[in-house]
Backbone as JSON, one array per atom type, in Angstrom:
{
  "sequence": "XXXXXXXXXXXXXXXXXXXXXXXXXXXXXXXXXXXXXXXXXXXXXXXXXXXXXXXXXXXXXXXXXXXXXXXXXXXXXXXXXXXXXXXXXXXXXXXXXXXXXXXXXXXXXXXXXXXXXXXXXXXXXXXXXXXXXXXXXXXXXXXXXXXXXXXXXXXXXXXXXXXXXXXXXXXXXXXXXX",
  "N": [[-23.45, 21.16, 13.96], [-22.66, 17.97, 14.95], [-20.03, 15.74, 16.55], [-20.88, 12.93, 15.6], [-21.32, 13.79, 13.05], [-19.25, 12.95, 11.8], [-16.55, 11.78, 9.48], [-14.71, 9.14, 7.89], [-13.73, 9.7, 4.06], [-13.43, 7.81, 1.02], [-11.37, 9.24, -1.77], [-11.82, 9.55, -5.17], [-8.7, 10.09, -7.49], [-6.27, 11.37, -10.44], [-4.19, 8.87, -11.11], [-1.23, 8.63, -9.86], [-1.13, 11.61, -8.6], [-1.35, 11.22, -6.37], [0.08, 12.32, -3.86], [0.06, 15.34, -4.64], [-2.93, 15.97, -4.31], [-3.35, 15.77, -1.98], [-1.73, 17.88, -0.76], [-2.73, 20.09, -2.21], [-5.04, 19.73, -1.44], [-5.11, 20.37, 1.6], [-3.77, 23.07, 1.37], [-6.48, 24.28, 0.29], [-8.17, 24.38, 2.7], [-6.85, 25.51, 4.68], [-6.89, 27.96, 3.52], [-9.25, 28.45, 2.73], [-10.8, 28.14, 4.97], [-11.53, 26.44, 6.42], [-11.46, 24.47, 8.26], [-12.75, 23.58, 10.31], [-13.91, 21.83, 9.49], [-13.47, 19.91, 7.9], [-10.99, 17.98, 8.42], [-8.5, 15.94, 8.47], [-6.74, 14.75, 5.81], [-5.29, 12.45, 4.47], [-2.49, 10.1, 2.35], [-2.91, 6.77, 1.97], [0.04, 4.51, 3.22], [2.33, 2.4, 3.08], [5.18, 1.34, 4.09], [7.41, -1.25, 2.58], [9.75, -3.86, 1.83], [12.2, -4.48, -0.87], [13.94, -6.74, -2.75], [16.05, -6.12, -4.97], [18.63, -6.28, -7.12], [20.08, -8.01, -5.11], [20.26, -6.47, -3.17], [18.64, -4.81, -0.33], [15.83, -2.84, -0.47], [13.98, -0.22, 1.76], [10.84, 0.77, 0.87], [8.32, 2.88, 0.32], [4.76, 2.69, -0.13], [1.53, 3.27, -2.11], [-1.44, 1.96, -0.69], [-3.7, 2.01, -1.28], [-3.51, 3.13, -4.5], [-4.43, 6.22, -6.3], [-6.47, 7.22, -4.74], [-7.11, 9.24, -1.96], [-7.68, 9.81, 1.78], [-10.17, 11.34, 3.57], [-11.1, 12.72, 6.41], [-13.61, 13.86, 7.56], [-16.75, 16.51, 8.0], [-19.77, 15.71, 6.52], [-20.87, 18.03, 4.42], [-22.93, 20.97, 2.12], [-20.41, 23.01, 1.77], [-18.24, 21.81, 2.48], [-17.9, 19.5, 0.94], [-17.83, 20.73, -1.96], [-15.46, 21.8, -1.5], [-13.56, 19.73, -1.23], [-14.26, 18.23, -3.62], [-13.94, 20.21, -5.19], [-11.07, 20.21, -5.67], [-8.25, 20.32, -7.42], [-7.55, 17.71, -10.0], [-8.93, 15.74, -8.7], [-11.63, 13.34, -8.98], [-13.41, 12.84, -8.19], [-15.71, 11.27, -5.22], [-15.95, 8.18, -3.81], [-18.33, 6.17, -3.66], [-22.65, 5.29, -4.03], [-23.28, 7.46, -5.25], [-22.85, 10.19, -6.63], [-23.34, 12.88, -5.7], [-23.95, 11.88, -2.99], [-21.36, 10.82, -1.28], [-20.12, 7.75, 0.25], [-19.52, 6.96, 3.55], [-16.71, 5.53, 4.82], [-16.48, 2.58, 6.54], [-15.95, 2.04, 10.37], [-14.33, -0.28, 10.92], [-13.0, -0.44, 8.67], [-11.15, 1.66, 8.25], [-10.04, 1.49, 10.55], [-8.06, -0.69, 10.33], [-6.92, -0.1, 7.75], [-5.22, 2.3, 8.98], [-4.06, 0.98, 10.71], [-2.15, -0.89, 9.2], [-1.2, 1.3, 7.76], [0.35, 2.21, 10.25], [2.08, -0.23, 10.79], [5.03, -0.92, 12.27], [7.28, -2.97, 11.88], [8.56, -2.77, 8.55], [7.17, -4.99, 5.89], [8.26, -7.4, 3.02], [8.97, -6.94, -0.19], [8.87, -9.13, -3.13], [9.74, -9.88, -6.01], [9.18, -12.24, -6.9], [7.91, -15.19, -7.95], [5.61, -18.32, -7.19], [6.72, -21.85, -8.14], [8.43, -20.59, -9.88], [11.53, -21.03, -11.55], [14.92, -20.52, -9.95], [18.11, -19.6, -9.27], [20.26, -20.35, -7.11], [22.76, -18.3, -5.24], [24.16, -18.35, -2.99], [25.55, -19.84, -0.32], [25.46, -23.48, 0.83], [24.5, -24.87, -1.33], [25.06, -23.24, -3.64], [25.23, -22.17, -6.97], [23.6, -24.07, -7.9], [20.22, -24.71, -9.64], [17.01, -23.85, -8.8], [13.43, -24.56, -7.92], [10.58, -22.59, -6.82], [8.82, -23.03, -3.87], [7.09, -21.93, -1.77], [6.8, -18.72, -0.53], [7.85, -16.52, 2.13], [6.51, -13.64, 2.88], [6.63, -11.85, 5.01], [8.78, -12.85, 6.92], [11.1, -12.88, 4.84], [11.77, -14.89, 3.46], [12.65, -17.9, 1.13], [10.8, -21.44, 0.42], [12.88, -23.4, -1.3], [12.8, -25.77, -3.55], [15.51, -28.58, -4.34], [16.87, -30.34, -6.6], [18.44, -33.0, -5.8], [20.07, -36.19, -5.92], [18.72, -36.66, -8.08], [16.2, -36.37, -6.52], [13.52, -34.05, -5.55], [14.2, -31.56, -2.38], [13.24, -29.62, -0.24], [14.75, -26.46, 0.86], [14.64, -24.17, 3.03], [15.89, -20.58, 2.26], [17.22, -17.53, 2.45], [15.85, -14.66, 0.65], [18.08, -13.28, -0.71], [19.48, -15.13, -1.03], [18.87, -16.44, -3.47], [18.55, -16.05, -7.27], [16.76, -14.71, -10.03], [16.16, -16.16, -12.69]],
  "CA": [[-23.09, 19.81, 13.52], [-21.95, 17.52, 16.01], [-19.37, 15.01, 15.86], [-21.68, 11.74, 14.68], [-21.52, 13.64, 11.44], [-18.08, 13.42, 11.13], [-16.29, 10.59, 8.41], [-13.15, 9.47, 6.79], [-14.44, 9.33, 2.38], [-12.41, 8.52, 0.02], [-12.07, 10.51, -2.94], [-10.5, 9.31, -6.21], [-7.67, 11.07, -7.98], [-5.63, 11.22, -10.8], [-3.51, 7.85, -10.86], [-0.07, 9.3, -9.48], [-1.2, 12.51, -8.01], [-2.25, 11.45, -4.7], [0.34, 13.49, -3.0], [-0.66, 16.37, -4.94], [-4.02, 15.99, -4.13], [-3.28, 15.93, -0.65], [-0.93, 18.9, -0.69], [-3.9, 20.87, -2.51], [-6.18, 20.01, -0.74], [-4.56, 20.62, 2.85], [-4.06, 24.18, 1.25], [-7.42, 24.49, 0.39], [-8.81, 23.45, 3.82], [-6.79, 26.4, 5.11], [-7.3, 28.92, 2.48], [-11.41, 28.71, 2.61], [-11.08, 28.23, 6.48], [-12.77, 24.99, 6.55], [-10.75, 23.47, 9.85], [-13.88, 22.74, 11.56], [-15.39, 20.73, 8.8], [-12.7, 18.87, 7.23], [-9.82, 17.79, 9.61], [-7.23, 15.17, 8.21], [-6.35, 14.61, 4.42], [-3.77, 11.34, 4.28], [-2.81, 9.15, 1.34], [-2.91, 5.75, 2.83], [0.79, 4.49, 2.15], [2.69, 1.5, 3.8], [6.64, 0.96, 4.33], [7.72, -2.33, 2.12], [10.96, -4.19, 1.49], [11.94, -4.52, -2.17], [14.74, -6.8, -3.18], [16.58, -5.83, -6.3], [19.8, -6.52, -7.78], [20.43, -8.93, -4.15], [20.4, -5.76, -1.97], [16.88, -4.72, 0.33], [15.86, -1.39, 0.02], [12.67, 0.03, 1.98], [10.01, 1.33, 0.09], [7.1, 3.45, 0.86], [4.18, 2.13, -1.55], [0.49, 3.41, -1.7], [-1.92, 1.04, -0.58], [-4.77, 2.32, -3.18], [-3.51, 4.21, -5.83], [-6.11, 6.92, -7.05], [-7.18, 7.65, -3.5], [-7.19, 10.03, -0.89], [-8.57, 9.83, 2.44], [-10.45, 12.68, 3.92], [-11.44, 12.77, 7.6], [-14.32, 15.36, 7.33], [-18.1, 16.36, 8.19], [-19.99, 16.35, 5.19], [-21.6, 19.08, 4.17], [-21.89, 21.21, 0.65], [-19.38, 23.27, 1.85], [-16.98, 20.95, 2.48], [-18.17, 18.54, -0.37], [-17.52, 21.61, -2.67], [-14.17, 22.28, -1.44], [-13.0, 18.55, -1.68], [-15.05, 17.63, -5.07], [-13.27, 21.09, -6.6], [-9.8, 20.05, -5.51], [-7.7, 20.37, -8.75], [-7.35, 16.38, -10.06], [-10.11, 14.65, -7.71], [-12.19, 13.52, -9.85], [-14.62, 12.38, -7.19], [-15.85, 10.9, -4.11], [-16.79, 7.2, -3.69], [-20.15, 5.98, -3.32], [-23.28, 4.93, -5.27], [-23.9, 8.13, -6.32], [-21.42, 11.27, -6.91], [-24.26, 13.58, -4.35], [-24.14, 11.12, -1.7], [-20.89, 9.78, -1.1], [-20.37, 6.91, 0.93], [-18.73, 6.84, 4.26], [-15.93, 4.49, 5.26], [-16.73, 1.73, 7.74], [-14.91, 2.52, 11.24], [-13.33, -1.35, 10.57], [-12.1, -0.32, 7.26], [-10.31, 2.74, 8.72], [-9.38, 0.93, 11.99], [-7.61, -2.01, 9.34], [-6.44, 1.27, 7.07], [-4.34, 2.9, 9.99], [-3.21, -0.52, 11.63], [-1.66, -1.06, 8.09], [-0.08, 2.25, 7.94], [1.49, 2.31, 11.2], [3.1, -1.12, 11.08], [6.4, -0.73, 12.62], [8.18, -3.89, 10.92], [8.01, -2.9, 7.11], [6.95, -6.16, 4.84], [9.14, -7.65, 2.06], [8.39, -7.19, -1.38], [9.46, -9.8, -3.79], [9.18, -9.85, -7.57], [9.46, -13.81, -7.17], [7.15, -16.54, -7.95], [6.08, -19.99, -6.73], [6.89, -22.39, -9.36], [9.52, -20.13, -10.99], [12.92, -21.28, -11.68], [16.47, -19.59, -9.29], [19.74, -19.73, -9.1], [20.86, -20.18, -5.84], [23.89, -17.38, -5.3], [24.67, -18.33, -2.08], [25.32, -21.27, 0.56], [25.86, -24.23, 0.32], [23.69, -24.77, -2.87], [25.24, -22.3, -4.29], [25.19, -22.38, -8.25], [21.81, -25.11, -7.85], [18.56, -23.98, -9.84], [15.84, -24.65, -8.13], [11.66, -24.13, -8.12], [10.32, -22.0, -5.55], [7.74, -24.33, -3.49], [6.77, -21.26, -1.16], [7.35, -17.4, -0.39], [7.3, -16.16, 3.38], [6.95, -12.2, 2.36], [7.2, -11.73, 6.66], [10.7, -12.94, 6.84], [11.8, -12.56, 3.81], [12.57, -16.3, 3.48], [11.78, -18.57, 0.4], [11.64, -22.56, 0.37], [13.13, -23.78, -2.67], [13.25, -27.76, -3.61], [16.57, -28.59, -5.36], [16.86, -31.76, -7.07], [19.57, -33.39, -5.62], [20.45, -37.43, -6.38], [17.38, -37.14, -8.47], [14.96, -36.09, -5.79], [13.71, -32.55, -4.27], [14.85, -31.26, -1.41], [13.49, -28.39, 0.46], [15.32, -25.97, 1.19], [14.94, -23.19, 3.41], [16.4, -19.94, 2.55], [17.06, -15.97, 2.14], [16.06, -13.88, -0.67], [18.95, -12.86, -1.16], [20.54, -16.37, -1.88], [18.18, -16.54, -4.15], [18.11, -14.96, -7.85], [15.69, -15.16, -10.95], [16.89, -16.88, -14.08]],
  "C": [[-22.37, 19.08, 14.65], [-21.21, 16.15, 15.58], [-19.58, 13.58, 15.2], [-21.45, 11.68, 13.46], [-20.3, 13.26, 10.68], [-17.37, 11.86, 10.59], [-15.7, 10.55, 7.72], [-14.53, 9.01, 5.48], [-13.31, 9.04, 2.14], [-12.53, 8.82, -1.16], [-11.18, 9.79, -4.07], [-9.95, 10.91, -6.97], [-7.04, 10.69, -9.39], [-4.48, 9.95, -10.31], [-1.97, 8.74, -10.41], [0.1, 10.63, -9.36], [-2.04, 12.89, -6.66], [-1.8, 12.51, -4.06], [-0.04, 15.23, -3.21], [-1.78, 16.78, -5.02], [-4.23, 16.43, -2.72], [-2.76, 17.31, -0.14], [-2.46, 20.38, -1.09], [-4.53, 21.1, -1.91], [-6.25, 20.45, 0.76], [-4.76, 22.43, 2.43], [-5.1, 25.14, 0.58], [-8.17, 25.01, 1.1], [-8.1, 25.11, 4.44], [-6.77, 27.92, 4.55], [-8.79, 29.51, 2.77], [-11.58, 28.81, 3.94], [-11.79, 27.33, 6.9], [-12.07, 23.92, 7.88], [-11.82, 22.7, 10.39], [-14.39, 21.98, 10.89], [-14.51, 19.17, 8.11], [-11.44, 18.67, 8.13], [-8.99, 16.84, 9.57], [-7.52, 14.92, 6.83], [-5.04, 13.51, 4.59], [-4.36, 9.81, 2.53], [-2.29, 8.13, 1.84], [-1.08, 5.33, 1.8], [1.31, 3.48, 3.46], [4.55, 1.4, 3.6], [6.93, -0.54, 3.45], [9.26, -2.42, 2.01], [10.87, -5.05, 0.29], [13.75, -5.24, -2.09], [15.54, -7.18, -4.5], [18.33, -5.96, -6.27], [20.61, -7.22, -5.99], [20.54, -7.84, -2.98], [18.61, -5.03, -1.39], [16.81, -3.37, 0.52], [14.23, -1.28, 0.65], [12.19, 1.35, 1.33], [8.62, 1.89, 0.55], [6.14, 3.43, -0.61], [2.91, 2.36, -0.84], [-0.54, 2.23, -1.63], [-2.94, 0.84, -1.73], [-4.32, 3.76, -3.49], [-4.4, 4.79, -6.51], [-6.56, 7.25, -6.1], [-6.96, 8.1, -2.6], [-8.14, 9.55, 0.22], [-9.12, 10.58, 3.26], [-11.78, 12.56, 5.38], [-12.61, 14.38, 7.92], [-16.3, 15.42, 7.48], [-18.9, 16.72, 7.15], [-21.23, 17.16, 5.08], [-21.71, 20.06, 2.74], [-21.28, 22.41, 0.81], [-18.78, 22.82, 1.68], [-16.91, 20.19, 1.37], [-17.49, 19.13, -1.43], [-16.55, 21.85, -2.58], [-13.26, 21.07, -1.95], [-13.24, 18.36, -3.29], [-14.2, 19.17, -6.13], [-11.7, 21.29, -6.43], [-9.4, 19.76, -6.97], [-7.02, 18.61, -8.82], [-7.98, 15.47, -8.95], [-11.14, 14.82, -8.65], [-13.79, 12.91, -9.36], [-14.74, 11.45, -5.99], [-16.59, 9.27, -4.6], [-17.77, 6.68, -2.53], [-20.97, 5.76, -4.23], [-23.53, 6.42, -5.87], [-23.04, 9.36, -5.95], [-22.02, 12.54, -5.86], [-24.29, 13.19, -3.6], [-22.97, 10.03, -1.97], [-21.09, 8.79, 0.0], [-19.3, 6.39, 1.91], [-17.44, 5.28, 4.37], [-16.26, 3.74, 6.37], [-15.88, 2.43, 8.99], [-13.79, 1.05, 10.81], [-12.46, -1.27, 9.27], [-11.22, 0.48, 7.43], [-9.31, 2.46, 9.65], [-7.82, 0.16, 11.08], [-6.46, -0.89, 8.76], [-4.81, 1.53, 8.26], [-3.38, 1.75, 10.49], [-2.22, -0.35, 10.28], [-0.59, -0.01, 7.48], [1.01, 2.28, 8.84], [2.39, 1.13, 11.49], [4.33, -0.83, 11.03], [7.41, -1.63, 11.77], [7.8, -3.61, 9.12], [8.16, -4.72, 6.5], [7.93, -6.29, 3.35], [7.63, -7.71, 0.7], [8.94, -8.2, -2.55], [8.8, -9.98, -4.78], [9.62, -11.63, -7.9], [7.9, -14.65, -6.97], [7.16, -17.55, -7.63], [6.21, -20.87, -7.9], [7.82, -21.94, -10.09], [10.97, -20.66, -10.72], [13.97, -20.09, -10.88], [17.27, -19.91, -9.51], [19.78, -19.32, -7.76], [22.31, -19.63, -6.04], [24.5, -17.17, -4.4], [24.38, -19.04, -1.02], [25.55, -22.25, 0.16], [25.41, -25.05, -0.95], [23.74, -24.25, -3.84], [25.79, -23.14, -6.02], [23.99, -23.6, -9.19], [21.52, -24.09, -8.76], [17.77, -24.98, -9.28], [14.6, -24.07, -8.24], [11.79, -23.93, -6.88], [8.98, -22.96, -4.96], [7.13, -22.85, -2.5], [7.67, -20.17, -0.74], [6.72, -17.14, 1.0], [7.65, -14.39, 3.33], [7.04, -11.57, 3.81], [8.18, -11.63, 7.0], [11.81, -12.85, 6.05], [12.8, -13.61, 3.25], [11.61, -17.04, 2.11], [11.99, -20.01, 0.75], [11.53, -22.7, -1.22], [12.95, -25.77, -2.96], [14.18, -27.66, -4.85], [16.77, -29.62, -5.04], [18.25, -31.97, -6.48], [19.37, -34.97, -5.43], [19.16, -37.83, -6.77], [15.95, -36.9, -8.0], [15.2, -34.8, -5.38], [13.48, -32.61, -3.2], [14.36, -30.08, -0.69], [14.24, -27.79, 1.52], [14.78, -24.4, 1.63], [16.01, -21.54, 3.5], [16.52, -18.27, 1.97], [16.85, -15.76, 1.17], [16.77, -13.52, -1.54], [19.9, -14.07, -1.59], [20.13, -16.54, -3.0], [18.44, -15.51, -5.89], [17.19, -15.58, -9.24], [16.47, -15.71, -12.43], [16.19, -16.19, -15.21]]
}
């Protein structure tokens, strides 16, 4: 087999037993002796920033839930070892005998997405929804969110002031939900 044949799949799983899919199946892979055929097992997962009760914690959050990704030459060896991993409940593709490789751009995209160094903000805020500003000079305002920058972790708000809105530029954390 030479390396042409070789191709991330991915495999679905049990909804919240990726890592244990992964864990399995890693000690599978060296159990059966399958090194040469199958050669990385990762559950795609990204770094986020989540802010709750006004403080930012980072969060490690799977990108697709239900899915494994399995760097491997297929064969029904290997097929057989993956496909009888305990909670994989199969490989995608049109048809459950012939899955269906991953693009290299989908993988390329995949990885880029993993390894981002700056984790991304997560915010359980809406545009259009009503705040309370909790800090600055606006402080004790409500205001509508007019736009979310989940990059910087900046919202603008417009707060009515002598009758008219106002955008306003500012942190998440001035920010809270009514």
């Amino acid at each position: 087999m030479t390396d042409k044949n070789r191709h991330w799949y991915a495999i679905h799983t049990y909804a919240g037993y990726e890592d244990a899919v992964s864990r399995y199946l890693k000690q599978r892979i060296e159990s059966l002796a399958m090194t040469d055929k199958i050669f990385s097992v990762i559950v795609p997962k990204e770094v986020k920033i989540k802010v709750k009760s006004g403080k930012r914690h980072k969060v490690e959050e799977k990108i697709y839930p239900g899915y494994v990704l399995v760097d491997m030459i297929l064969d029904n060896d290997s097929w057989y070892v993956v496909r009888n991993t305990p909670r994989v409940t199969g490989f995608v593709g049109a048809s459950a005998a012939k899955p269906t490789p991953l693009s290299k751009e989908e993988v390329d995209e995949l990885m880029t997405r993993m390894g981002e160094a700056e984790p991304r903000f997560k915010l359980d805020l809406k545009v259009n929804e009503t705040v309370k500003i909790i800090d600055g000079p606006f402080k004790e305002h409500d205001a509508k969110i007019a736009e979310i920058d989940e990059e910087r972790g900046k919202v603008k708000v417009l707060v009515p002031i002598f009758g008219r809105d106002t955008v306003v530029e500012l942190d998440t954390l001035q920010v809270q939900k009514i």
